[in-house]
N, C-alpha and C positions, 0 to 999 in steps of 0.2 A: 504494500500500500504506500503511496506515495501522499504527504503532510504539504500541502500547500498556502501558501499565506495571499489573500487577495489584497490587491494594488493598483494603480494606476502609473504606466510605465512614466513617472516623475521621478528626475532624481533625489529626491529629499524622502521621498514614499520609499524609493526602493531598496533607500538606505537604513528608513524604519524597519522594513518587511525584515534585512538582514539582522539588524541591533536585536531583532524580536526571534532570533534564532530560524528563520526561516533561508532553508537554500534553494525552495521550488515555491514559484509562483503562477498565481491565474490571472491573467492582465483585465482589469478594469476597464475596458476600452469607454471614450466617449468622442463623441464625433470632430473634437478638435486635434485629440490623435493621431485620428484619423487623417482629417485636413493637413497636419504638419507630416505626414509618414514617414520621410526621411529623416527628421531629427527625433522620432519614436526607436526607430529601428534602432539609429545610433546610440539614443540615450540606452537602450537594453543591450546593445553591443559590449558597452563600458560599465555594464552590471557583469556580477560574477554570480548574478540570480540565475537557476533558470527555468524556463519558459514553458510550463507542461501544459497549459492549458488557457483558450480565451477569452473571456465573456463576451457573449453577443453587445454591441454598444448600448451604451442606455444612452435614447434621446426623447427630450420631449415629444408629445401629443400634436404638441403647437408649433415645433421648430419644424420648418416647411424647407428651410438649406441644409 
């Protein structure tokens, strides 16, 4: 079984998930993430987390972009 800590691939988040004893995480995806996706990828390049699983994005009802 794998112990995963959910986050949002921010590096201040992904430095908590590690302080909190976490080595495997589920990314918290939200739609600006998304929109930036090459400085996502990079920010979790530069993590020694890793990546077993994604949450689908959570976005508003209302947000139509």
């Amino acid at each position: 079984m794998i112990i995963a800590g959910k986050c949002p691939p921010e590096e201040d988040e992904l430095k908590q998930a590690r302080e909190h004893g976490f080595e495997n995480i589920e990314l918290y995806l939200q739609k600006k993430h998304l929109d930036r996706f090459q400085k996502t990828v990079r920010t979790l390049d530069d993590s020694d987390l890793n990546v077993v699983s994604i949450h689908t994005p959570h976005v508003h009802l209302d947000d139509k972009g």
